[in-house]
C-alpha positions as CSV (number, residue, x, y, z in Angstrom):
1,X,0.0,0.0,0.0
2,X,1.3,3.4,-1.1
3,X,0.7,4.9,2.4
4,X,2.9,2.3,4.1
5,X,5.7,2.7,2.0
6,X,8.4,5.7,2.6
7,X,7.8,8.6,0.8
8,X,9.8,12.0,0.7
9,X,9.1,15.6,2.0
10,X,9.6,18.0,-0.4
11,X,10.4,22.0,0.1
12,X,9.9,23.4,-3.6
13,X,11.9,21.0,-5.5
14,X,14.1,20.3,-3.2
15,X,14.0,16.3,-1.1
16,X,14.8,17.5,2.7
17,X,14.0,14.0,4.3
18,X,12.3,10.7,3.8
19,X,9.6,10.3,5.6
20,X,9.3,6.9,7.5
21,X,6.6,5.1,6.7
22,X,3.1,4.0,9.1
23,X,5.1,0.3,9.7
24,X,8.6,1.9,10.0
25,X,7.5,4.2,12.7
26,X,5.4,2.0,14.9
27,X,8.9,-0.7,14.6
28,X,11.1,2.3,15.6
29,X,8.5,2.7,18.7
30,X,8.3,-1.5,19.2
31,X,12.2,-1.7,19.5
32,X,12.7,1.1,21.7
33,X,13.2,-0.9,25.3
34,X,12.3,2.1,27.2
35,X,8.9,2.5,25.8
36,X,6.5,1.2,27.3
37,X,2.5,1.8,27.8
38,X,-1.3,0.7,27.1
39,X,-3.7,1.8,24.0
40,X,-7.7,2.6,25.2
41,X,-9.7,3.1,22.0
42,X,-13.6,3.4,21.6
43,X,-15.5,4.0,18.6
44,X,-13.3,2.8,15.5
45,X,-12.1,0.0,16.7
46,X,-8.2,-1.1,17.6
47,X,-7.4,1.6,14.5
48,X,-3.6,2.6,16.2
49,X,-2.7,-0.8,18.0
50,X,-3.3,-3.0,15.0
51,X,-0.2,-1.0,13.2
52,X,2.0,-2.1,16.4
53,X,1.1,-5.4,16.5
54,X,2.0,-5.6,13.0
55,X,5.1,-4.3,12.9
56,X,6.9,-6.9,15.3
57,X,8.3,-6.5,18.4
58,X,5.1,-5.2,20.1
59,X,5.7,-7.4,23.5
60,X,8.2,-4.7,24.6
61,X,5.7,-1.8,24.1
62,X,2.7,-2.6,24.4
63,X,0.8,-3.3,27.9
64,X,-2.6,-3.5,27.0
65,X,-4.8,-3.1,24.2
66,X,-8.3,-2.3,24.8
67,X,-12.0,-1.4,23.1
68,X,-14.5,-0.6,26.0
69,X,-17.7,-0.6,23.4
70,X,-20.2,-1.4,26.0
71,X,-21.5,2.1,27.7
72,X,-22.1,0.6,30.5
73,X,-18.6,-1.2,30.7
74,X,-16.7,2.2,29.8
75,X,-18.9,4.3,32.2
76,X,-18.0,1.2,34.8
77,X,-14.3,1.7,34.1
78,X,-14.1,5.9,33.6
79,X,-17.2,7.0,34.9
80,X,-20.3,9.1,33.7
81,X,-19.6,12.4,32.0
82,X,-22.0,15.0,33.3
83,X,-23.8,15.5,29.9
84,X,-23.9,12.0,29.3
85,X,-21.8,11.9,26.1
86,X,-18.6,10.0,25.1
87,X,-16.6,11.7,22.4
88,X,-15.4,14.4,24.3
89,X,-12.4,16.5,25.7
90,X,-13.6,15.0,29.1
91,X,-13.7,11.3,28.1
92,X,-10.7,11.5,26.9
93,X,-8.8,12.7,29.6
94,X,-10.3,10.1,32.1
95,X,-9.1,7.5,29.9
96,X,-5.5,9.2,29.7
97,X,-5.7,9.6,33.3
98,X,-6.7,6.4,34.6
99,X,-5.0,4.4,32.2
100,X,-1.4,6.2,33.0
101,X,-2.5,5.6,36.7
102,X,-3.2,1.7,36.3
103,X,0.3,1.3,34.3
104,X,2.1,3.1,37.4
105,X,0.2,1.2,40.5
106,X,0.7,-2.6,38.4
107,X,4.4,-2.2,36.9
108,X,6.5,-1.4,40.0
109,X,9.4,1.0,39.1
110,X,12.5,-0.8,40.9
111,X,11.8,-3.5,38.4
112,X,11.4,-0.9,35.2
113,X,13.7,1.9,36.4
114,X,14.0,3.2,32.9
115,X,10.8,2.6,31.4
116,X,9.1,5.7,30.1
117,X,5.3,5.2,30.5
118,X,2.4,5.9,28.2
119,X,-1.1,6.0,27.3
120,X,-2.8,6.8,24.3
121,X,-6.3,6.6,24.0
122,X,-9.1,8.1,21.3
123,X,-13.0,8.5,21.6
124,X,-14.3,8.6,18.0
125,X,-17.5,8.6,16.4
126,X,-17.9,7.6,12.7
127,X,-19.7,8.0,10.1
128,X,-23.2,7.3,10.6
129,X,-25.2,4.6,8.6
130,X,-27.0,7.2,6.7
131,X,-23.9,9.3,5.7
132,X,-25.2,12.9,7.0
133,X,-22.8,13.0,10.3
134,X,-19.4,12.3,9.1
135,X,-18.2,11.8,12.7
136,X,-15.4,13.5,14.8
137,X,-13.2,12.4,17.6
138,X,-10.5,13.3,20.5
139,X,-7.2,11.6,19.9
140,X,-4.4,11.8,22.9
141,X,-1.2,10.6,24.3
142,X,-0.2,11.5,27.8
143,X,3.5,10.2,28.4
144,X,7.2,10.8,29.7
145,X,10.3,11.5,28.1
146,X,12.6,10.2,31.5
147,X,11.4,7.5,33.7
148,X,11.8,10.0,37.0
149,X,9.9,13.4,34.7
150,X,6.5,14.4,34.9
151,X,3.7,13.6,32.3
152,X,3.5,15.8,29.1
153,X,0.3,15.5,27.2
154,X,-0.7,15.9,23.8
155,X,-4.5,16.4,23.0
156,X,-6.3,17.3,19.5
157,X,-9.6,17.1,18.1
158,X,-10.4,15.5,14.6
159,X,-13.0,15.6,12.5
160,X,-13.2,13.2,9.6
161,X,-14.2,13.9,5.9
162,X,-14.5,10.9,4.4
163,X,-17.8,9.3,3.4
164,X,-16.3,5.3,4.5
165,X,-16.6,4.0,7.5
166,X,-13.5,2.2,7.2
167,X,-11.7,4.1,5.5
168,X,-11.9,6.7,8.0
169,X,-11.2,4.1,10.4
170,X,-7.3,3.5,8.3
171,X,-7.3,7.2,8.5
172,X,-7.6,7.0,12.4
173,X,-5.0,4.3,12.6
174,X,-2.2,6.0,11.2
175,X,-2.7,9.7,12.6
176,X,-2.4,7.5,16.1
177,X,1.0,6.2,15.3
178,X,2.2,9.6,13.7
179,X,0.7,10.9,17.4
180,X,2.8,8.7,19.2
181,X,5.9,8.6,17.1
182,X,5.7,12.0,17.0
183,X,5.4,12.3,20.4
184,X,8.3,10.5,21.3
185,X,10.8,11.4,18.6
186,X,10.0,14.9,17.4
187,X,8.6,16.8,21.0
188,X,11.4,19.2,20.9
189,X,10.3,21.0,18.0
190,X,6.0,21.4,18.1
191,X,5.6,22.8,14.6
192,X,7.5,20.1,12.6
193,X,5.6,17.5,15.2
194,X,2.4,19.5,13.8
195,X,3.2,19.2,10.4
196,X,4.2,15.1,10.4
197,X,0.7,14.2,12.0
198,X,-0.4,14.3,8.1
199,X,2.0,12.1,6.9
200,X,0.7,9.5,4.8
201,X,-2.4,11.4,4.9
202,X,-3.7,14.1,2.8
203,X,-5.8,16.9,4.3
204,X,-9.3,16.0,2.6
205,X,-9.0,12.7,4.6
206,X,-8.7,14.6,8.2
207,X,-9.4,17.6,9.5
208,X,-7.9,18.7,12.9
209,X,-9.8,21.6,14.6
210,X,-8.0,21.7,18.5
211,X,-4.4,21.0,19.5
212,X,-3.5,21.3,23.5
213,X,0.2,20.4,24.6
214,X,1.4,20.3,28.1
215,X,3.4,18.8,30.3
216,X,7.0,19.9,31.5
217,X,9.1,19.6,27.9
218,X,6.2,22.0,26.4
219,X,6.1,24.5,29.2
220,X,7.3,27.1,26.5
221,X,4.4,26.5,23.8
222,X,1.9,28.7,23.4
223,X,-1.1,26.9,21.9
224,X,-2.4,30.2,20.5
225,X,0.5,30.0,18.2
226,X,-0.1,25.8,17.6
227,X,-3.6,26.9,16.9
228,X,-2.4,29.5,14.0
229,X,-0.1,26.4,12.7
230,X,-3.3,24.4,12.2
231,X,-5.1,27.5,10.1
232,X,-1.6,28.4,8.4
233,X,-1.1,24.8,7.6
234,X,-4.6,24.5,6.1
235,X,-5.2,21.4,8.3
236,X,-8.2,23.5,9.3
237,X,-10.3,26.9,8.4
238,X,-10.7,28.2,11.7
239,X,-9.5,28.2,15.0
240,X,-10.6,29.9,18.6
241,X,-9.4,30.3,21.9
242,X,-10.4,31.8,24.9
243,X,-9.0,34.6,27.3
244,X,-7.1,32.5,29.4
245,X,-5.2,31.6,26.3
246,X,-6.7,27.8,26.1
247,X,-7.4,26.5,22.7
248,X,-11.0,25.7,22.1
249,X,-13.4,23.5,20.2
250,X,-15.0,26.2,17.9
251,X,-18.0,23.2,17.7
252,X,-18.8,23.3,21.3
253,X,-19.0,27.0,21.9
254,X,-20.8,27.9,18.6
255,X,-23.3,25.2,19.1
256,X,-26.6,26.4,18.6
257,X,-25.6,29.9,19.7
258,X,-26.8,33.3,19.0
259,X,-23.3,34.8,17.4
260,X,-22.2,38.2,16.5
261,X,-19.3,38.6,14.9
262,X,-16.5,41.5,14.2
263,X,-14.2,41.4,12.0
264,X,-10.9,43.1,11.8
265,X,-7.3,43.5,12.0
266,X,-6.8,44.6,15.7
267,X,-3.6,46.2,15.2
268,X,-4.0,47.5,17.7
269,X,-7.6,47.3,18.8
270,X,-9.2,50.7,19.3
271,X,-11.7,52.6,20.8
272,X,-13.6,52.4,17.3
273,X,-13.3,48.7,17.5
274,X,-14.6,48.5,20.8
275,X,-17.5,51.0,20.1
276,X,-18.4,48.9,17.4
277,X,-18.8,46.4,19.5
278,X,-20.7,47.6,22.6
279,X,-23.3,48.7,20.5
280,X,-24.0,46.4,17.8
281,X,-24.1,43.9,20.9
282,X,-26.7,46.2,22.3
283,X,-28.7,46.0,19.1
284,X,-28.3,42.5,18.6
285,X,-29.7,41.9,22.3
286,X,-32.5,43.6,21.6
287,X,-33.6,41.4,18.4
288,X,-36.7,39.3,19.0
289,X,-34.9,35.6,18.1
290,X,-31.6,36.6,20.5
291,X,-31.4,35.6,23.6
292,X,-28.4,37.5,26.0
293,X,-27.8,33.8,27.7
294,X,-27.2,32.5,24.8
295,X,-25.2,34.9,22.5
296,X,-21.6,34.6,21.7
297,X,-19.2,37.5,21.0
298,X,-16.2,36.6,18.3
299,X,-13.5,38.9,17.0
300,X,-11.9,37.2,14.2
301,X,-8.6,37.7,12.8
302,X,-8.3,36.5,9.0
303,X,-5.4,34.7,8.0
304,X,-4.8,37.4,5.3
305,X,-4.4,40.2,8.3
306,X,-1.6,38.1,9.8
307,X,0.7,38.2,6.8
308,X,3.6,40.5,6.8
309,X,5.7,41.0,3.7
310,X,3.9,37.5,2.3
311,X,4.9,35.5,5.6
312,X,2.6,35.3,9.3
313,X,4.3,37.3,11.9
314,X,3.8,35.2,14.6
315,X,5.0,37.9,17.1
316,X,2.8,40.7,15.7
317,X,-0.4,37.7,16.0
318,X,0.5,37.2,19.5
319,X,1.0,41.2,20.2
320,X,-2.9,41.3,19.2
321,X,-3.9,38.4,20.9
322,X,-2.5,39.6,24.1
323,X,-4.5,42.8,23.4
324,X,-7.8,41.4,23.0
325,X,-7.8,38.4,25.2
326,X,-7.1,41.2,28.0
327,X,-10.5,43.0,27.1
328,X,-11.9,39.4,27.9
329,X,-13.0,38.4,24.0
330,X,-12.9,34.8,22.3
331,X,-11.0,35.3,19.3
332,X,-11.1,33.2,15.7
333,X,-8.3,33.0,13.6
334,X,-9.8,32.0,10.2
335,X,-8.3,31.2,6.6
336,X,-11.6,33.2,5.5
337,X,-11.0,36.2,2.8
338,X,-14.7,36.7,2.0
339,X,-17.6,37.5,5.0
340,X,-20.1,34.5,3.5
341,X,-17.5,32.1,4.0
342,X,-17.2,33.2,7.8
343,X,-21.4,33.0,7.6
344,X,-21.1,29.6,6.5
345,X,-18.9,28.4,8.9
346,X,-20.7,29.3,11.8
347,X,-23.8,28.3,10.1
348,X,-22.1,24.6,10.8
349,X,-23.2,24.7,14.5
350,X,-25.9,27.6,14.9
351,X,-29.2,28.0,13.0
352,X,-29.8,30.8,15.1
353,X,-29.9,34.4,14.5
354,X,-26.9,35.9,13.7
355,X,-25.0,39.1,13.4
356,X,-21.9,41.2,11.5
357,X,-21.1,44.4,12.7
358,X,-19.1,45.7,9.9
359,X,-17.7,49.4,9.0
360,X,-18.7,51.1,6.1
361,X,-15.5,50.5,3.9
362,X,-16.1,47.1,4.8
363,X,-19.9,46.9,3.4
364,X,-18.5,48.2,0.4
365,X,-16.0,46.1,-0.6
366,X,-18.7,43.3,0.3
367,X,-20.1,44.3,-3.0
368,X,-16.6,44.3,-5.0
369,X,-17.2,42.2,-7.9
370,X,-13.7,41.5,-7.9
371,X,-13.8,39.1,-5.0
372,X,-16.5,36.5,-6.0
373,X,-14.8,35.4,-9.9
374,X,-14.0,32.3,-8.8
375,X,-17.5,31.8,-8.0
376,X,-19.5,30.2,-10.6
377,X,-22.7,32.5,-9.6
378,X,-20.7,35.4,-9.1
379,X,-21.7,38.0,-6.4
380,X,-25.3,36.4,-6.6
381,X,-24.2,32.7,-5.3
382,X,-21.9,35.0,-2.6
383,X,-25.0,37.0,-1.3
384,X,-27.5,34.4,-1.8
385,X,-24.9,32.3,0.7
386,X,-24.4,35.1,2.8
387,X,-28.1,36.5,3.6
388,X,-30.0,33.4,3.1
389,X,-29.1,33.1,6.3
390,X,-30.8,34.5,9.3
391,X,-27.8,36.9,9.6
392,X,-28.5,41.0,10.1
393,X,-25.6,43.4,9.9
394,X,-24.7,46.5,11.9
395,X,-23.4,49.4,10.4
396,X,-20.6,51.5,12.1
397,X,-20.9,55.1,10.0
398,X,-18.0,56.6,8.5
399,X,-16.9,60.3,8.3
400,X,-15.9,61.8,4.6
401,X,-12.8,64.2,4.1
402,X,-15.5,66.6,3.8
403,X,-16.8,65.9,7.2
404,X,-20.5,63.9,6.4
405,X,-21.4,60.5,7.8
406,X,-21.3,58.2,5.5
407,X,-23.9,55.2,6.7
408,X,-26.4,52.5,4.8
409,X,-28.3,55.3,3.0
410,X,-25.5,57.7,1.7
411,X,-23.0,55.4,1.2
412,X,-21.1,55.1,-2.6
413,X,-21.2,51.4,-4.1
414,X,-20.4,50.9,-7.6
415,X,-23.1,51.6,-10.3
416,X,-23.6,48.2,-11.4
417,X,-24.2,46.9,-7.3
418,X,-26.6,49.9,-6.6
419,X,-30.1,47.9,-6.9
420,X,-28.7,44.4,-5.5
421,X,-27.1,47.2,-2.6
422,X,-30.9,48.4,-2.4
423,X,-32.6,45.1,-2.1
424,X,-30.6,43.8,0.9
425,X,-30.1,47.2,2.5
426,X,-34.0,48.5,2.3
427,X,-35.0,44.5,3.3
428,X,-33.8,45.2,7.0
429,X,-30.7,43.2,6.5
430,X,-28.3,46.4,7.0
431,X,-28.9,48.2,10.0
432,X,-27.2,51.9,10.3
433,X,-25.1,52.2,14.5
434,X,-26.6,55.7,15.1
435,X,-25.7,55.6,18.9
436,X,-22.0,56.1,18.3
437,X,-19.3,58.4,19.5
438,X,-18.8,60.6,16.6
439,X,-15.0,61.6,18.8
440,X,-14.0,57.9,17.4
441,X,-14.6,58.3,14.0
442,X,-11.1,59.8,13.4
443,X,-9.4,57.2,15.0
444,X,-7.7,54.7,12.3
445,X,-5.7,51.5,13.5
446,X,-2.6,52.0,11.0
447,X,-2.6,55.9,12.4
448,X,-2.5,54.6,15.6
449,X,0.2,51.9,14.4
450,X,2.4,54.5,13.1
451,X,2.2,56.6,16.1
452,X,3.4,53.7,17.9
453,X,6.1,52.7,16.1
454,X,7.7,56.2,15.8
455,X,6.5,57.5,19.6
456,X,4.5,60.5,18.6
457,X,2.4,61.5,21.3
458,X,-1.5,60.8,21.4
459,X,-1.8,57.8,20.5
460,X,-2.4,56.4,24.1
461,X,-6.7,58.5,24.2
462,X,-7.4,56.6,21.1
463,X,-7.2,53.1,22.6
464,X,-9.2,51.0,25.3
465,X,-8.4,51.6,28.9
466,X,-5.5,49.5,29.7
467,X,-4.3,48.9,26.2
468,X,-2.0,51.3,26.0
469,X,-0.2,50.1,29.4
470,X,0.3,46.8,27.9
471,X,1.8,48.6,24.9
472,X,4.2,50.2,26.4
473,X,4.9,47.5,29.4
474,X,5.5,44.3,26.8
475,X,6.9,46.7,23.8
476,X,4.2,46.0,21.4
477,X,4.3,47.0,17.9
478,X,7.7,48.4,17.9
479,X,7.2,50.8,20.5
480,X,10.5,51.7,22.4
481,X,10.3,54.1,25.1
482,X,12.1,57.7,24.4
483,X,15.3,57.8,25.8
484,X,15.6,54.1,23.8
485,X,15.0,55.9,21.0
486,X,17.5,58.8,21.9
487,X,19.9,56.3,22.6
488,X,20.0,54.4,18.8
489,X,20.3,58.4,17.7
490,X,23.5,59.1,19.2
């Protein structure tokens, strides 16, 4: 089979490395004395083991295999989750948990002094028998690098994209042993150990959503950043995490949720930004099908707003981050240029009301030709995709050079988009912010940007309370205090 065979990892044209393939990597693990551990897998069957048993040597690695299928046996052995589900973040970690704790209480360590224990373990559901779920999963190993070190974890969600049932199964199978080889043979460098969970695999097999690492050799990751390696590496479209900085499962907090959305580049967030926000949430509170219990705030950063000079600065991502995550907002990183993509996405997990709170250069370019050609229905498929939904947007006005307001009824869209811009506007789908502060409207994020970069006083009123402490405290966006600056003149 091609996908046990070696293959090679190109960059351009050029052959860095062979890559090992699915039986050479679960040997490598087999005849490694000093690794040693169980395998807990529910859902898709013995997927991850089977490759280890195969391989040869398996006596010296593996403890135990096993499959709890019954409910009632797995609930017996890891208890009930409180919602009464299995394929969950929760499950999982009882499983990692009490597996590593059964490995540690039955294999005494003055008889394996060396050993460095395991446990991996996945909760998967498949594909269902009438192919409209296509299934998802959690997939974890929780395991030491020294016999006498703490436990280091590595957790991710899945979700599959095949149409097979066993084929996602083989699909399951070898991200486990990538997991694990990975694990073991490639934890000192997270990105590349990102990257190689795909090999043998092709991204419209697998999808991974979530990534969490911890443990004592990963105390320096950020999994803000591992989460922008999953969007930048196009193993998924979008991303969140909350304030504390924890990576989350955009599935479980979008789920049948009331969302508003802003979009933006946040560099730095403003007092425009947050404006926007404070009162398109008012608006959106105040519709009849939105409940405040149940509504979720996300400020998403597109992929395209991360690049600097063609490349992601990951510092200048984490510089905004910092920023918004302090105001207390979940953030989405997404690989989404075009707002009915964004739409679509969250109309995955919510058929509830939704809202954009856009600015008026911002409506406009939503009715740019230009950005809908690769669309077979043009601007027409975009739209119909993008209002069919039950989706209102929110208006922030705009002032002109000359001083007027620009809003939903004054604004300039091109001649060709002025009756399609009339049927959506005049339908109750746009609706004008006119309790704003007109004092924020001559604030501009790259003004503000420069200001920092080359200390000019002022900037500091046109941002957030707070904001502008963190600036200057962590050195954000360039700035350098003034005697720094006085300093590189002399």
């Amino acid at each position: 089979m091609k996908n046990l065979e070696n293959e090679i990892r190109l960059k351009g044209d050029k052959v860095i490395e062979t890559i090992p393939s699915i039986t050479d990597k679960a040997l490598r693990i087999n005849l490694n004395d000093n690794i040693y551990g169980t395998f807990a897998e529910i859902g898709a069957g013995q997927e991850t083991v089977r490759h280890f048993f195969r391989a040869g040597g398996s006596s010296g690695t593996i403890a135990k295999a096993m499959s709890a299928y019954d409910k009632d046996f797995s609930d017996a052995i890891y208890g009930i989750e409180d919602d009464g589900r299995y394929v969950t973040e929760s499950r999982l970690r009882k499983m990692l948990n009490h597996e590593v704790e059964l490995i540690e209480e039955r294999l005494k360590r003055e008889k394996h002094p060396s050993k460095m224990f395991f446990s991996y373990a996945n909760t998967v559901a498949t594909i269902d028998f009438a192919k409209q779920y296509k299934g998802h999963g959690w997939v974890g190993i929780k395991y030491q690098l020294d016999a006498e070190e703490a436990y280091n974890e590595i957790i991710i969600h899945i979700r599959f994209k095949e149409t097979d049932a066993k084929l996602q199964q083989e699909t399951l199978g070898k991200l486990g042993v990538n997991l694990i080889y990975g694990a073991f043979y490639k934890y000192n460098d997270p990105k590349r150990l990102l990257r190689y969970l795909y090999d043998h695999l092709d991204k419209d097999q697998l999808e991974i959503d979530t990534i969490n690492f911890s443990g004592p050799r990963f105390a320096e990751v950020d999994n803000r950043l591992m989460s922008l390696q999953l969007v930048k590496n196009g193993m998924t479209d979008a991303v969140m995490f909350d304030p504390t900085g924890k990576n989350i499962l955009p599935a479980a907090v979008l789920y049948k949720k009331n969302i508003l959305a802003l979009r933006g580049s946040f560099r730095p967030v403003t007092k425009v930004n947050m404006d926007m926000y404070e009162k398109s949430l008012q608006m959106f509170l105040e519709e009849n099908k939105v409940k405040k219990e149940n509504t979720l705030v996300v400020f998403e950063i597109t992929l395209s707003n991360l690049r600097s000079d063609g490349e992601i600065d990951e510092r200048d991502f984490m510089d905004r981050a910092e920023l918004l995550c302090s105001l207390g907002q979940t953030v989405m990183i997404s690989n989404f240029q075009e707002y009915y993509k964004v739409v679509e996405y969250f109309s995955n997990y919510s058929k509830e009301r939704m809202g954009l709170a856009l600015g008026v250069n911002n409506l406009v370019d939503i009715f740019d030709e230009k950005y809908y050609r690769h669309l077979s229905g043009g601007i027409l498929e975009a739209f119909g995709k993008l209002f069919y939904r039950d989706l209102k947007v929110y208006l922030y006005p705009m002032e002109d050079e000359d001083g007027t307001i620009l809003n939903s009824q004054n604004l300039k869209v091109h001649p060709r988009m002025k009756e399609l811009y009339k049927f959506f506007a005049y339908n109750g789908k746009v609706i004008d912010i006119t309790d704003f502060d007109k004092s924020h409207l001559k604030i501009f994020s790259r003004e503000v940007l420069k200001m920092i970069s080359k200390n000019k006083p002022g900037w500091e009123e046109m941002l957030p309370e707070g904001i502008a402490e963190m600036i200057k405290r962590d050195h954000l966006f360039g700035y350098q205090e003034t005697s720094s600056l006085e300093k590189e003149t002399v």
